[in-house]
N, C-alpha and C positions, 0 to 999 in steps of 0.2 A: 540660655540655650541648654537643654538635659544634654548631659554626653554620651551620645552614638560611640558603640563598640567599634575599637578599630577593626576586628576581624567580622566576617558575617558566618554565622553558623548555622548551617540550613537546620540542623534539630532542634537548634531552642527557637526556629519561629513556626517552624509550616504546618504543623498540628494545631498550633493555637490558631494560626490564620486562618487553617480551613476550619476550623469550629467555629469563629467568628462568621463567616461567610454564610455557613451551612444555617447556625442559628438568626442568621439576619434574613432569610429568607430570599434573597438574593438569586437563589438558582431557579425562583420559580417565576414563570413569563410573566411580565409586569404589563399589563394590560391596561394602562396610563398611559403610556405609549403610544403612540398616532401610526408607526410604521406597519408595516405588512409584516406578518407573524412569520418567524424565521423557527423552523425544527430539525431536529436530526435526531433517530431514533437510534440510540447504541447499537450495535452489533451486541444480541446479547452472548456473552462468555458461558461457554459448555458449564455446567455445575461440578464440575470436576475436580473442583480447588485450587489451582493455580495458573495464574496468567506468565506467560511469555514476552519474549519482544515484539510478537507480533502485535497481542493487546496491547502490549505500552504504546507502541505506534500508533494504532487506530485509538487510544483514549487520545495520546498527545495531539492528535491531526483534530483530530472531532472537538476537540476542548479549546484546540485554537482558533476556529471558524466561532464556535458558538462563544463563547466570548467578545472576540470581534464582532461579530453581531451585535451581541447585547449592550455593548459600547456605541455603537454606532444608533441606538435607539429601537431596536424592534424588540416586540415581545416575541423568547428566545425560551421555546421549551426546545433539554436535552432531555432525553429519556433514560433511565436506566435499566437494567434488568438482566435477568438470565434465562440459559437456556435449558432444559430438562435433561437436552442430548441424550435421547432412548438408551439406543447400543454403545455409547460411548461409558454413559454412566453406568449402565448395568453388566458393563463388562468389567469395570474398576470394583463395584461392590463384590461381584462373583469371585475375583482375582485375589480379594482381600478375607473374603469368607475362606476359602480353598486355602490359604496361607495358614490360617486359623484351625485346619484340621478338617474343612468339610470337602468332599468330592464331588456332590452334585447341590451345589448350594436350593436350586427352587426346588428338587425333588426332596430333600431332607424338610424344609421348609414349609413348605406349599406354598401355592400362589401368594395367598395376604401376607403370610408373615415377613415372607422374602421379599416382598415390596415395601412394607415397613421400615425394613433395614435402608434401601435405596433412599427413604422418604428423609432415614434419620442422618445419613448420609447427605444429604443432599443438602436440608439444612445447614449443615458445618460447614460446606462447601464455600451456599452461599452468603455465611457469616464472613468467609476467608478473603471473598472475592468482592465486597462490598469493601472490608480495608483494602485492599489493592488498590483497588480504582478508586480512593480515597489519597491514598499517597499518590497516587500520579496527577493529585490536584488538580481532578474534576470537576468539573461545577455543572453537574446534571441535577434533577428536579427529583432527591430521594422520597418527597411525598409522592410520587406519580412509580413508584418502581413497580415491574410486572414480572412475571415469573412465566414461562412461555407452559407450563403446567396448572396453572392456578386454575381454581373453580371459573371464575369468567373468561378465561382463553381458551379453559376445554369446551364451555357452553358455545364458544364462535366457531370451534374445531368443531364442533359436533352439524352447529347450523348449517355450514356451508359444505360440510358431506354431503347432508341432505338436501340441499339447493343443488350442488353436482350431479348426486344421485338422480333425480326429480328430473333432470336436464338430461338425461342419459349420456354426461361426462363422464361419470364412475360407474363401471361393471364390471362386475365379478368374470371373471372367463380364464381359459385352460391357456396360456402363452408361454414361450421360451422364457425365463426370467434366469439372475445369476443368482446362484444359490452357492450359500460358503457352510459345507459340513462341518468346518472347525466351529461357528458361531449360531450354528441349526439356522439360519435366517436369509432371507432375502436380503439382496443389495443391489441400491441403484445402480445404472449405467455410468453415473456421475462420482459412485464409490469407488470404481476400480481404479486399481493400479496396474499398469505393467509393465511386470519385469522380465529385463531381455534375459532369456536363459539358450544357453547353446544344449544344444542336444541328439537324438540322430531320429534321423527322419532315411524311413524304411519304404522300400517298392515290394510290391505283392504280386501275384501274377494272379488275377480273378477271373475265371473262365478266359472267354477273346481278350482281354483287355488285360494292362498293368495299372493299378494304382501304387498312387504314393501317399502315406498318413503320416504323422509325427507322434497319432495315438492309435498302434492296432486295438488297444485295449474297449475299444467304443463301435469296435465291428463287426460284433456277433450279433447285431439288430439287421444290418447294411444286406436288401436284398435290390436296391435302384441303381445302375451305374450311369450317369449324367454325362452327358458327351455334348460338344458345341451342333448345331444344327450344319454350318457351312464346313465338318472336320471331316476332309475324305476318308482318311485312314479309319473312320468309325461309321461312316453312314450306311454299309449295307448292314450294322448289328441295330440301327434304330429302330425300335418298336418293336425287337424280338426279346426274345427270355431264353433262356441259356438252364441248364443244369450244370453246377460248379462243386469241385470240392472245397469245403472250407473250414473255420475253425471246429468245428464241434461236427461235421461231418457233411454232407452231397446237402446242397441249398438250390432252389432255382434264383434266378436276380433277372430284372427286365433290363432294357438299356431306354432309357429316355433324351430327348434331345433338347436342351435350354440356351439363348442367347450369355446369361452369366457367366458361361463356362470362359477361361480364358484358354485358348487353344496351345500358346506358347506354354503355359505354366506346368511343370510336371510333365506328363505325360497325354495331358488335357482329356485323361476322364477323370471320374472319380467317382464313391460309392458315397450317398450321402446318410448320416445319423440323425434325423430328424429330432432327438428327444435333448440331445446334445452339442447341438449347434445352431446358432441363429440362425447363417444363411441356408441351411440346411432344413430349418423350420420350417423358414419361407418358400420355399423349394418346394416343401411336403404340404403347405397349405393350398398351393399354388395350382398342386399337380391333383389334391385329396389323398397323396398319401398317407399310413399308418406312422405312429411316433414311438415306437416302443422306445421304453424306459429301461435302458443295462444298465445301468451304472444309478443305486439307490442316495436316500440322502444322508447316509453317512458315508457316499463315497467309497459306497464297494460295489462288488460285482453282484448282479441277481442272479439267484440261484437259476429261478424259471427259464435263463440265456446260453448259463453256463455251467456245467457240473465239473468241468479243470479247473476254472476261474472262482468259482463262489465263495464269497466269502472276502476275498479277497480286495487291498487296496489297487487302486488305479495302478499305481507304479508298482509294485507286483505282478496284474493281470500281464500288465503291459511286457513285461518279461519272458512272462509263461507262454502269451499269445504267439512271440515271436518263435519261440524253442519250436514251439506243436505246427507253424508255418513253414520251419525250418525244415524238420521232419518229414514232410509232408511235400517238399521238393518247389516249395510255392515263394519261398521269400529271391526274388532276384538281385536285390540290393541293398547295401547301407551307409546312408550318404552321413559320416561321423560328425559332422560341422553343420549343423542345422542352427542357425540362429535365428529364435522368434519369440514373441511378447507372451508373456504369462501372465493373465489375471489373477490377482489378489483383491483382495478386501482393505482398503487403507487402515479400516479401523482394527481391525483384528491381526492382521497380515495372512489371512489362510487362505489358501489355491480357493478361486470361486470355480464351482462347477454351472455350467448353464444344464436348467432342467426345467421338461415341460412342468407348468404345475396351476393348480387354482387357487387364482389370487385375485387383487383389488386391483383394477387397473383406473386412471385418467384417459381419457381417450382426446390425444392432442389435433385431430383431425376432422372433429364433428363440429358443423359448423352448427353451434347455435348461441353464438357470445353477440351480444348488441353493440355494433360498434359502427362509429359514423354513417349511419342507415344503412349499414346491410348487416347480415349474418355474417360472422365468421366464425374460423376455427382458435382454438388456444394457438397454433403458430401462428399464424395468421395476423391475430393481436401483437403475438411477440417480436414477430418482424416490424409491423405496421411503425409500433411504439417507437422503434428507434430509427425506422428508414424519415420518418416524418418530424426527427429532432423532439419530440415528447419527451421523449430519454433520452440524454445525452451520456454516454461512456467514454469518462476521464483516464489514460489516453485514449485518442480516436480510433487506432491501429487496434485496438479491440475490440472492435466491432466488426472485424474479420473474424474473427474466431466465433464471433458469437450468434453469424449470421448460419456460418459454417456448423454452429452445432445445431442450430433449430432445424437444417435441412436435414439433418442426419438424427434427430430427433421418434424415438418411438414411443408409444402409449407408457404413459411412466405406470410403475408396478408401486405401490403405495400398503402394499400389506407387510407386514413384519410379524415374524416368529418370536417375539421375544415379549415379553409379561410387562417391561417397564415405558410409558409412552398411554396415547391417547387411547383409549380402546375402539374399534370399531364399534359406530354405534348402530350394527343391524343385528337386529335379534331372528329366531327361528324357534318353529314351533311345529314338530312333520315337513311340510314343504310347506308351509306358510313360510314369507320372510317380511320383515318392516324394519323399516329404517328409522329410529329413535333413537332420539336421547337416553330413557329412559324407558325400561321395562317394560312392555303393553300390559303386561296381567300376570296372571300365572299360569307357567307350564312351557316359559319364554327362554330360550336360552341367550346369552349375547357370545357373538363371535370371536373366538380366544385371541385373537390377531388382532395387534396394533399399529397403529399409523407410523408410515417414515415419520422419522426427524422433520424432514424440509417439507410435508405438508402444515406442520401447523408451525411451525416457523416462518412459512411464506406468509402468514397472518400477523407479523410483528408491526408491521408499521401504521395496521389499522385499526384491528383487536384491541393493541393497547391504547387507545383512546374511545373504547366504549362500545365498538362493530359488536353485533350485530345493530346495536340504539343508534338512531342517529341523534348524533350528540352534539354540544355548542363544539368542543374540542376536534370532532373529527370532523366537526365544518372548517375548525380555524387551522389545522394544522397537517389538514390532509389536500396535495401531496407532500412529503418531507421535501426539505430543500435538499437535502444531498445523504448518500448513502455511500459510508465510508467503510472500505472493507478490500480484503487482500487482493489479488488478480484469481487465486487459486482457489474461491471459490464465488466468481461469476455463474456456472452454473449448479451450483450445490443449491444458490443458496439466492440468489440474486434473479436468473429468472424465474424461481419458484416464488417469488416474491412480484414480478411482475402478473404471471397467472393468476395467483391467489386474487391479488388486488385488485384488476381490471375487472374481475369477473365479480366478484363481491358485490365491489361498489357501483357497478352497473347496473347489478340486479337489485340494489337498495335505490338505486335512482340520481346519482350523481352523474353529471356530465362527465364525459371523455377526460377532459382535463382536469375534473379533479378525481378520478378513478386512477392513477395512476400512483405505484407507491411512493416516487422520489422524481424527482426531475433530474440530477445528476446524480451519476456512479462513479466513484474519485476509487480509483484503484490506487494501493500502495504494494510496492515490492515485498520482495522476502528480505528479511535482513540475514546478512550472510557475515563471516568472522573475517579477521585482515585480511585473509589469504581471498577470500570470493567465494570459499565453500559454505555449504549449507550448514547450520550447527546442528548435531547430534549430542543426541542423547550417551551413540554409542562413543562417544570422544568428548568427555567431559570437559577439555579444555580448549576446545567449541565454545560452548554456552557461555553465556550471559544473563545472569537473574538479572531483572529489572530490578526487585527490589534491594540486591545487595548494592547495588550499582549507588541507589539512592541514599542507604546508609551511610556509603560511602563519600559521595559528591553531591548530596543534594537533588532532590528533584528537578530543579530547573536546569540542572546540566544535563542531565536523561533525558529531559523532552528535547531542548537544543539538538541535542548530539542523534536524535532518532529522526528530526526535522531535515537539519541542514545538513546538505549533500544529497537529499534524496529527491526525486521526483516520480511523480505517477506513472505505474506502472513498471518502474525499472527497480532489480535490486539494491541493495545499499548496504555496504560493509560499516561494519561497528565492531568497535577494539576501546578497551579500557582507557589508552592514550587519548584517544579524541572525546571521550567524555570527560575526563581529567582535564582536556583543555578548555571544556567550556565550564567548569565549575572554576578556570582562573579569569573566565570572563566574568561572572559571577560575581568575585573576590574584585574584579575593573569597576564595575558598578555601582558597590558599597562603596568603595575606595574613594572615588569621583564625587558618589552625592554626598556622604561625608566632605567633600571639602567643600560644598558646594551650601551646606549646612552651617559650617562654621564662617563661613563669609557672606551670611546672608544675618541685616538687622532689623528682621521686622520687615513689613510689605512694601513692597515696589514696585510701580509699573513703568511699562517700556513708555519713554520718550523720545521720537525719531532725531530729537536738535542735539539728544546729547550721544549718540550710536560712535560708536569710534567704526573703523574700516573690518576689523573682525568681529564687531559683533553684527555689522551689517551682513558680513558674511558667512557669521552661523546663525542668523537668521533665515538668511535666504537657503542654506544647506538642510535647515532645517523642514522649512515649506517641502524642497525639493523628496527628501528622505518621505516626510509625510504621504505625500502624493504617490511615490514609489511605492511603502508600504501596504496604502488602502489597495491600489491597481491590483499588484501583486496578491495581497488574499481576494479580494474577490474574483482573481482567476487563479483563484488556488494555485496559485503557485508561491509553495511555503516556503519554499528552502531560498527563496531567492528575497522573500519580504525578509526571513531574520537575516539573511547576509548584509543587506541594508542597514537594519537598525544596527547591526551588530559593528559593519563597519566604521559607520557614521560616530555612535558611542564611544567607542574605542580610539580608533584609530583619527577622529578631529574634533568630536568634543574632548575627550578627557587627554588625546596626547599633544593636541594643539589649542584649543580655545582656553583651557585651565589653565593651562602653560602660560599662554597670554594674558590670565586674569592675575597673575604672580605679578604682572608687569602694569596692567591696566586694568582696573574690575569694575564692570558694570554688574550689580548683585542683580538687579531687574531681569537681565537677557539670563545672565547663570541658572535662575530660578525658572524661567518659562524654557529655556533649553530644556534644561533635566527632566519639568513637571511631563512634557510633551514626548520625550524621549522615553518616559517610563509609561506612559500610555501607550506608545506604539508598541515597546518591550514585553507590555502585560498581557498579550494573549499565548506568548513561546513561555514567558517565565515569572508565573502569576505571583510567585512566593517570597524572591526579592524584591520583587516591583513593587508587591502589596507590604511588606516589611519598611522601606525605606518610605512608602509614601506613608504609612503610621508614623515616622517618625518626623514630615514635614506638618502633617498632622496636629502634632501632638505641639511645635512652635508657630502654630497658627498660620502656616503659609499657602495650606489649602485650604478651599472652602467643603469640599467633598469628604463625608468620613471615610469611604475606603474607594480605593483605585478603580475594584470592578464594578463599583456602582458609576465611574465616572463618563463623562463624550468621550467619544473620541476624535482627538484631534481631525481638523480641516484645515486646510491651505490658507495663511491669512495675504490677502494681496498685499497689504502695505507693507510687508516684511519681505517684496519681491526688491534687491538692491543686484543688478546684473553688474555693474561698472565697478561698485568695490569688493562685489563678491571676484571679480576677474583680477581686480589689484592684489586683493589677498591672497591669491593662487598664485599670484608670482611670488610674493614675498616669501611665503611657505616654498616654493620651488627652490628659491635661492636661498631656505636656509637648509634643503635639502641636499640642494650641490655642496653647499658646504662642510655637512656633514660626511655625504660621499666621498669628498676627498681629503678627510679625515682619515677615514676607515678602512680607503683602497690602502693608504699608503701606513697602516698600522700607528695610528698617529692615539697618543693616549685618550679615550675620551673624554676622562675627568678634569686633564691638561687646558684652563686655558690660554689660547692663542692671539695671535696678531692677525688681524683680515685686513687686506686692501679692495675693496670696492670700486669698478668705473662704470656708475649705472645709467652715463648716457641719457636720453630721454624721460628714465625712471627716477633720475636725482630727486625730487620732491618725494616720490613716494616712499623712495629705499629711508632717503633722511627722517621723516616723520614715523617709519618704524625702527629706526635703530635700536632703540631700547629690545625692543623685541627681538629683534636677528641677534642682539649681544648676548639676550641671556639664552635665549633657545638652539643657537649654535655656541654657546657655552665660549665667547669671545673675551678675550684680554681689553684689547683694544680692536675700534674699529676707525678705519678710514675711509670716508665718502666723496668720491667727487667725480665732476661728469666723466672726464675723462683723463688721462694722465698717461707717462711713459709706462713700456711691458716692465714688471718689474721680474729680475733674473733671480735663479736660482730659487724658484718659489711652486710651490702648486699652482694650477690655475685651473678651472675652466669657466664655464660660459652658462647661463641662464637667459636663452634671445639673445639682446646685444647686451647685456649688464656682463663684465667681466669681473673673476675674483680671482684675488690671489693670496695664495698663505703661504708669508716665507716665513720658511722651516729650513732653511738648507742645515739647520744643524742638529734636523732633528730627520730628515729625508733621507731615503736611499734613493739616490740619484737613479742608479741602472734601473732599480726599477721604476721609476715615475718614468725615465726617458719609455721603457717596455709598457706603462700603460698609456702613454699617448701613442705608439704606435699601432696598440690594438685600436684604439678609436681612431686611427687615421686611415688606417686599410678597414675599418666598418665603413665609415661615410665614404670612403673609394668607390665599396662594395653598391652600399647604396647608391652613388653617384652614375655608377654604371646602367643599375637599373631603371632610375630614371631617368636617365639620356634617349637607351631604347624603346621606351615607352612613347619619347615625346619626339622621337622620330619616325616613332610608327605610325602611315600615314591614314590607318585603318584610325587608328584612336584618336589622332588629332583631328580629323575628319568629319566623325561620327559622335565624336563626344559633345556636349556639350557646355559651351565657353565658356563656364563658370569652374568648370572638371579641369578642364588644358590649364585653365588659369592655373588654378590648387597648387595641379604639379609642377608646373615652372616658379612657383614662386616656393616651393620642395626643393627644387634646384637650384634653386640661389640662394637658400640659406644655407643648404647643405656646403653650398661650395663655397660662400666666404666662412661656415666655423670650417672647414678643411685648410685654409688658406691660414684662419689664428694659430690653431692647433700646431701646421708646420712653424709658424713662426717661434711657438713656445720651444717645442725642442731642439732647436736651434740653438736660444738664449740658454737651454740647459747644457749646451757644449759648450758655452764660450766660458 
């Protein structure tokens, strides 16, 4: 036998292992395979250079399904890849130029050059983020990686503009959109953030009427005042027009009447800014009102509105407005405590201003998608997909929120201000315009405006397998089986991915169900620090590098420790201590198969004639663990398949079954234990498992060269033993009581002792495992017999009817063993109580049935004869 290191050092193996893997070809779907092709396309990582916990998690989660998969036999493509992330990226190169000494990086530059930079950038990134997701011991398919910018992604981005275009999905047109002067650029509905800010919110007197604003600075356009239609106090000014004094001098304003008005709210009128407000757009669309534009896009005042104000910032005008209303005898209130939501930009963080403007829009409400013989709309689809279980969203409870966003859902705005990203591919030439890939001829200009992010990212799951071609791969692998990704960006990023998809591959000619991008949506939480807070940035001792994590403990402690405790959809705290605790489980595991190495001579198989009672019964624990395991990932539920393995390993193979093989050893069961146990293990913690199986390897005891090419275990029936699997739970019980009363009463554990045993009915079994109860309750001497007198002055309790006793009177504290029999004597009182009134109550005895009444009576009569031993010990401990 080579000698296995006593300690395991996650550095000196999991670089070689993943190179061994990587170079074996392994990560690529083996198509030998008879099962149903299993995918799952990465979430690809912003190009931005460094992953989070949140990546760690979604590789960990992703890595442990497709593994299991590919154990279990299907051919198992994982995809790798990154993201371009337009405004994300080009706001990090800009941020780094500007450090560097430049003030307007694309104006010093120009266009190419300063995209160049992002290009060179970008590269580094994704040299950075390929080791990452290297260390966290992925096994994705690096021949198949895609880059969500690449020459053949922009060719699918470009086609399916034009397939939208063509469908009159995509039009140009003049809408309210959110515009962020700090970033010059459009932002989706799906990019804001908002924050609560207190403020004051001001009443005006406007001709007949008072309003109230929170921004007078946006009401030097404002000549409509809106009043509810059933508002007495306003219906004889409906339909009239007033002359008013107001900010910049004598204005006329009409008064119109709309249902939207809420008559409680304010003062229930108000003037609406049509250029500057959504529901105020809508208002002016509604009615044909004008939208004049105050407020330009850098966020100041137009001159053309106002000659106090020009020039001027928002929170300036806003100032001035008030002073000159003030003056003017018009301002009648100021309510100091306003508290309300302020849009931001997540990626940027800068105040968004809503302005009318011309841009690229989706029009989510034209019906002309081909979907189960009718027309519909993009919601339409997006509802359909999940009301009809197509899609399934892991948790379900989110599927509230997401039905709630589609209704509330507007024409997405798809153009972008910024130079880095897909470019629009319509060109112009006078009022000519064409929509091309490429340039018609000469004299053609293309559209300086680039695509959201999330249009051509919603193209990840089909793009990169060959769309617009129909290809063998996007026959074999389209829908993904599952799409694993955070809750907090279900719509960023998730139904733009439903859109893209259905509509795509419908118009290429696939059926419904296989037009769909994923069949399940597995949300994972945020990961949050001990305390439950979010980690920042601005609190560095917050944060959590994955990969220092891993320098430190080893990869397979970081996936563990990001797994277990977490489930779909909820958050999950992480602190250095509980990843510390699974790289000591780690150091369990080496420890174990190490011994399990050394006690093994050469090959063995299970023979049922020669099984002792525990190996029957880590056989059968075995089966059961298995079975749990597979359930468990295939309903994704992870944290609950490794608490399994993790228990099972730990806590009865290696702190009871090895215990017993010191006493009795079967190498045959040792070895299929362990081989089975590190196959279950090998999807949470690929790097030990595949470490220690090179090392059975390498002594001939498997036939497989490495772990992740192996089956995965199945339930074998002949290894189902219920009768000595139940003998061996007692015997383990009772050497558990023994050690508890050890330990209540401070008794040494290295000490051994004298045990009296009266095991009654169980004499045969307790006798044939003595050996085992002496050395695993660390016993001096043991004595066995059915029954015999109370022995005094001794510990005692009870296992069923097997009685123990450990006299120690010279080593006991008398007062207190009498104090803990009396806590367990007013327990089982307590108990006793309650099920007296249970079994008097004529409701449950009644209605229950007779197998239930049964249960609890015979609850009752155990509880009441060990109350009856119990008084009898502390008795003998007074005399």
């Amino acid at each position: 036998m080579t000698d296995m290191n006593k300690a395991y050092s996650a550095g000196d193996h999991e670089d070689s292992i993943y190179q061994m893997w990587e170079e074996s070809g392994i990560f690529a779907p083996d198509f030998s395979k008879t099962k149903e092709p299993y995918s799952i396309m990465m979430p690809p990582p912003n190009a931005t250079g460094q992953l989070h916990l949140g990546h760690a998690t979604m590789l960990a989660i992703e890595d442990i399904l497709a593994r299991f998969k590919r154990m279990q036999g299907h051919p198992t493509l994982y995809l790798p890849g990154t993201d371009h992330a337009a405004i994300a990226t080009q706001s990090v190169v800009e941020k780094r130029l500007q450090d560097g000494g430049m003030k307007n990086p694309l104006e010093e530059l120009g266009r190419e050059a300063f995209l160049d930079k992002i290009k060179e950038f970008v590269e580094d990134s994704k040299k950075t983020i390929r080791m990452q997701v290297r260390k966290m011991g992925t096994s994705c398919d690096w021949s198949r990686e895609k880059y969500t910018f690449s020459d053949d992604l922009n060719h699918a981005v470009n086609t399916i503009f034009k397939m939208m275009y063509e469908d009159g999905l995509i039009y140009r047109g003049g809408r309210i959109v959110n515009w962020d002067p700090k970033m010059q650029t459009t932002v989706s509905d799906d990019e804001l953030e908002y924050v609560e800010e207190k403020s004051k919110f001001y009443y005006f007197q406007y001709g007949p009427v008072v309003i109230g604003t929170a921004r007078p600075e946006t009401k030097f356009g404002d000549k409509i005042i809106v009043v509810h239609p059933e508002d007495k106090r306003y219906k004889e000014f409906i339909g009239k027009e007033f002359e008013l004094e107001w900010i910049e001098g004598p204005i006329k304003a009409k008064v119109i009447a709309d249902e939207c008005i809420d008559m409680e709210l304010g003062t229930g009128a108000m003037t609406i800014t049509p250029a500057h407000s959504q529901v105020d757009f809508e208002l002016a669309q509604k009615y044909d009102l004008e939208s004049p534009q105050i407020i330009d896009l850098e966020g100041k005042i137009k001159a053309e509105w106002s000659k106090s104000c020009a020039g001027m910032t928002t929170k300036e005008a806003r100032k001035k407005v008030v002073e000159i209303l003030d003056e003017k005898g018009l301002l009648v209130k100021i309510d100091e405590d306003y508290l309300h939501n302020v849009s931001v930009n997540y990626r940027g963080k800068g105040v968004v201003e809503p302005q009318v403007m011309e841009q690229w829009f989706v029009d989510v409400n034209k019906q002309v998608m081909d979907w189960k013989g009718k027309k519909m709309s993009i919601k339409e689809v997006l509802q359909d997909v999940v009301n009809t279980k197509m899609i399934r969203i892991i948790p379900q409870r989110f599927e509230k929120i997401y039905f709630h966003w589609i209704d509330n859902l507007r024409d997405w705005c798809i153009s972008r201000q910024i130079v880095w990203g897909h470019r629009i591919p319509v060109w112009y030439k006078g009022d000519e315009i064409q929509v091309n890939e490429v340039s018609p001829g000469e004299g053609w200009k293309q559209d300086e405006d680039t695509l959201d992010t999330w249009f051509s990212s919603g193209l990840w799951t089909f793009s990169t397998l060959g769309w617009p071609e129909k290809t063998e791969e996007l026959e074999k692998f389209t829908p993904s089986n599952v799409l694993e990704t955070g809750y907090d960006i279900l719509f960023f990023w998730v139904a733009r991915m439903i859109i893209q998809s259905t509509y795509a591959l419908r118009k290429s000619g696939f059926p419904e169900e296989k037009s769909i991008p994923f069949k399940d949506v597995y949300l994972h939480g945020l990961i949050r620090d001990i305390h439950g807070k979010k980690m920042s940035k601005s609190r560095p001792e917050t944060c959590i590098d994955p990969l220092d994590m891993i320098k430190s403990y080893g990869t397979d402690a970081v996936r563990l420790s990001l797994v277990i405790g977490g489930t779909p959809g909820n958050d999950m705290r992480l602190y250095e201590e509980k990843i510390g605790g699974y790289r000591n489980f780690v150091n369990k595991i080496w420890n174990g198969a190490r011994f399990v190495i050394m006690n093994l001579d050469g090959e063995s198989e299970i023979v049922e004639s020669e099984l002792s009672r525990s190996d029957k019964w880590v056989l059968s624990r075995l089966n059961e663990i298995t079975e749990a395991v597979t359930k468990n990932l295939e309903e994704y539920k992870l944290s609950e398949a490794g608490l399994e393995i993790y228990n099972f390993f730990w806590g009865e193979y290696c702190d009871w079954y090895l215990e017993i093989s010191k006493v009795s050893k079967n190498p045959a069961v040792l070895k299929q234990v362990l081989k089975t146990s590190l196959k279950l293990m090998h999807p949470f913690m690929p790097f030990v498992t595949e470490a220690i199986w090179k090392e059975l390897q390498s002594e001939k005891l498997v036939d497989e060269k490495m772990l992740i090419a192996s089956d995965w275990p199945e339930v074998n029936p002949e290894w189902n033993f219920p009768s000595e699997s139940d003998e061996m739970s007692r015997i383990m019980d009772l050497i558990r009581a023994i050690r508890k009363l050890r330990a209540e009463s401070n008794v040494d554990a290295g000490k051994k002792i004298h045990a009296i045993i009266y095991a009654h009915e169980d004499l045969q079994l307790v006798s044939d495992k003595a050996d085992i109860i002496k050395r695993l309750a660390n016993l001096g001497e043991l004595e066995i017999s059915e029954t015999g007198d109370k022995v005094a002055k001794a510990l005692s309790g009870f296992v069923g009817d097997v009685e123990i006793y450990l006299p120690l009177a010279d080593l006991l504290d008398m007062d207190a063993e009498k104090a803990r029999l009396d806590k367990e004597i007013k327990n089982i009182e307590n108990y006793l109580e309650t099920l007296s009134r249970k079994l008097s109550n004529d409701s449950f005895t009644k209605n229950a049935p007779e197998q239930v009444v049964a249960a609890e009576q015979k609850k009752l009569d155990e509880a009441a004869a060990k109350l009856e031993k119990l008084s009898k010990q502390i008795q003998e401990l007074g005399e």
